[in-house]
C-alpha positions as CSV (number, residue, x, y, z in Angstrom):
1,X,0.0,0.0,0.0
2,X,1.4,2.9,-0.9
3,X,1.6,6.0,1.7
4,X,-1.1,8.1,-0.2
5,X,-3.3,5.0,0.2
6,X,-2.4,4.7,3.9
7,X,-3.5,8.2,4.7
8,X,-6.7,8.1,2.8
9,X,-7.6,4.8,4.4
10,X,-6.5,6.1,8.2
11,X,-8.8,9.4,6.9
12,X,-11.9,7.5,6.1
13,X,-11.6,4.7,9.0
14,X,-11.4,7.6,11.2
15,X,-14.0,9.4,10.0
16,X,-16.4,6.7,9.8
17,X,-15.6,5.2,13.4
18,X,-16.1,8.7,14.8
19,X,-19.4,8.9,12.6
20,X,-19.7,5.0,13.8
21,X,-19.4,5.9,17.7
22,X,-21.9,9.1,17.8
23,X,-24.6,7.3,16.0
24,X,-24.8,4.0,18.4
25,X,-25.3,6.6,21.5
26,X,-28.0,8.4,19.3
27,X,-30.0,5.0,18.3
28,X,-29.3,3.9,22.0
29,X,-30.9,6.8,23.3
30,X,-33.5,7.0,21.5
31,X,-34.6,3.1,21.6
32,X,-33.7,2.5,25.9
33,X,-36.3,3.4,28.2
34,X,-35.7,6.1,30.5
35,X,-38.6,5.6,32.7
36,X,-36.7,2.5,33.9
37,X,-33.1,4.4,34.2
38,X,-31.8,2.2,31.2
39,X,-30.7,5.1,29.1
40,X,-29.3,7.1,32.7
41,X,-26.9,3.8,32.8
42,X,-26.3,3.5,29.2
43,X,-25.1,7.2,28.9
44,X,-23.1,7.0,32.2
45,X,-21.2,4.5,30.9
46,X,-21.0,5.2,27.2
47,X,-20.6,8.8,26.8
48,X,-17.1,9.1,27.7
49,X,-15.9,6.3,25.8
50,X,-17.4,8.0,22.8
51,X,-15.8,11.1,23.7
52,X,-12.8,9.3,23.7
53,X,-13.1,7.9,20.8
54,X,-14.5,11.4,18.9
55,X,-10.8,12.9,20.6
56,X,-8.9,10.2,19.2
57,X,-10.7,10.5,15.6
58,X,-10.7,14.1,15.2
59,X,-7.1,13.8,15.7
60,X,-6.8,11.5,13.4
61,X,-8.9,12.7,10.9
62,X,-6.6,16.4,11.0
63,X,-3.1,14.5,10.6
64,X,-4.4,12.4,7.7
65,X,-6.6,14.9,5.9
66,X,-3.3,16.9,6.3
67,X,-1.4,14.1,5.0
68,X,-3.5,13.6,2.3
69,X,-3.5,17.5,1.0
70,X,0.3,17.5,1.2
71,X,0.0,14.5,-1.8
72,X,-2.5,16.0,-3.8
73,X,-0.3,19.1,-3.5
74,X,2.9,17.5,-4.4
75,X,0.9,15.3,-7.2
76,X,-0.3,18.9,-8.6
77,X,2.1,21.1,-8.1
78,X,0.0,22.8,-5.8
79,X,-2.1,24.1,-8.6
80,X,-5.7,23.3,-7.3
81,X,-8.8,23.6,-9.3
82,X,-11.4,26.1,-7.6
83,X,-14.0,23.1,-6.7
84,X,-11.2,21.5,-5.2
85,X,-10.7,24.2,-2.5
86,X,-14.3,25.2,-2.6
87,X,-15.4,21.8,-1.3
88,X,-12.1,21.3,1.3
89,X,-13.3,25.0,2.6
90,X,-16.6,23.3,3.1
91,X,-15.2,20.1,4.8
92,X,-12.8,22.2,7.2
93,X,-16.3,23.9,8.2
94,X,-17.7,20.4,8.9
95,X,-14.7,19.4,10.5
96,X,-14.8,22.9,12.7
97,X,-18.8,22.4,13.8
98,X,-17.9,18.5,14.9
99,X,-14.7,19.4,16.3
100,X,-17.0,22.1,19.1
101,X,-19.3,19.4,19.0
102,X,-17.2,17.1,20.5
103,X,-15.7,19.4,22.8
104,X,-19.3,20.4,23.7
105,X,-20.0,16.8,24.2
106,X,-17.1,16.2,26.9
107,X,-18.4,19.0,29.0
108,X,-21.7,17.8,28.8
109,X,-20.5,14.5,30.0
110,X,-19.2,16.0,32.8
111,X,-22.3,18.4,33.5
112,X,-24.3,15.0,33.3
113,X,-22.6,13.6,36.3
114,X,-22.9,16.4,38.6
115,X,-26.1,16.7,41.1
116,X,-29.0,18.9,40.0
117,X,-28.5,22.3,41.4
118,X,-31.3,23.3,43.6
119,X,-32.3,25.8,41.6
120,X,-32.3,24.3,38.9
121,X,-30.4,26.1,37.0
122,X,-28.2,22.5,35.4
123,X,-31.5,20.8,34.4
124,X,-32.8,17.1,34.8
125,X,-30.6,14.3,33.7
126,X,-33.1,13.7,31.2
127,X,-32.2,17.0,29.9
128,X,-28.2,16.3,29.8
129,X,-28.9,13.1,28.3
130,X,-30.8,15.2,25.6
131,X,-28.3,17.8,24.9
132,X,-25.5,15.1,24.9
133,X,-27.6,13.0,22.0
134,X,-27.9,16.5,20.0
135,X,-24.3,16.8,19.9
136,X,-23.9,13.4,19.1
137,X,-26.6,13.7,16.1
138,X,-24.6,16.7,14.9
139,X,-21.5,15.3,14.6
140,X,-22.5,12.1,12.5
141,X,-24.4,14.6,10.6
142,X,-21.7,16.8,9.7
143,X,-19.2,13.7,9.3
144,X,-21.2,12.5,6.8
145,X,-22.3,15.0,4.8
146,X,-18.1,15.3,4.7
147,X,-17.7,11.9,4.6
148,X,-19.9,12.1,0.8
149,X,-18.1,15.4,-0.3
150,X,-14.2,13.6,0.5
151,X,-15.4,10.9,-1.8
152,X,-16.5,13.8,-4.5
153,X,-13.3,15.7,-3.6
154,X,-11.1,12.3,-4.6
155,X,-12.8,12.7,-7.9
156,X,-11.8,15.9,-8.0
């Protein structure tokens, strides 16, 4: 396999298990009943193995995306068409909004395991759980609308 090969497989893998991860809490939480406390447990346990995983992906996904731009550079002499850098503007957007996401979704985690406030103020658990399966859903949304335009921009 040759190293442009490497970094484009590394990109997608990483891309899709981040995608992968975010998704399974989404479906979880929607399907487990929290009436019973199922999805409380589920998202104690799960959410910061998924924000582990997201960290480790996003990082992957930068080093190989940049690995993978310094090829197609080298390859074209650094000459890149104007659709070419339209769409990796857009993707670098994507990459930005699930990038906060994530980082949203750590300090949710941790917001999720404090006691309500008394006042109220931090919400019902219900409410974290909530906020942390929006984040989640906006992540593998934005990963795969990127996910479809990287496989336009290798066309490109």
């Amino acid at each position: 396999m040759t190293l442009r090969g490497a970094f484009l497989w590394l990109h997608v893998a990483g891309g899709a298990i981040w995608i992968g991860a975010c998704l399974c809490f989404v479906l979880a939480a929607v399907v487990l009943d929290a009436e019973s406390g199922e999805r409380s447990e589920f998202a104690m346990r799960a959410a910061p193995a998924i924000n582990q995983i997201g960290l480790v992906a996003a990082i992957t996904v930068i080093l190989t995306g940049l690995g993978n731009l310094w090829i197609a550079g080298q390859t074209r002499s650094y000459r890149f068409a104007p659709e070419f850098v339209h769409l990796l503007q857009i993707k670098l957007a994507l990459y930005a909004i699930m990038a906060l996401a994530t980082w949203a979704a750590f300090r949710a985690d941790s917001q999720m395991r404090l006691p309500p406030q008394p006042d109220g103020r931090s919400g019902a658990i219900t409410t974290r759980i909530s906020r942390l399966t929006l984040l989640y859903l906006a992540t593998a949304g934005c990963g795969g609308v990127a996910l479809v335009l990287g496989l336009w921009l290798a066309g490109a």
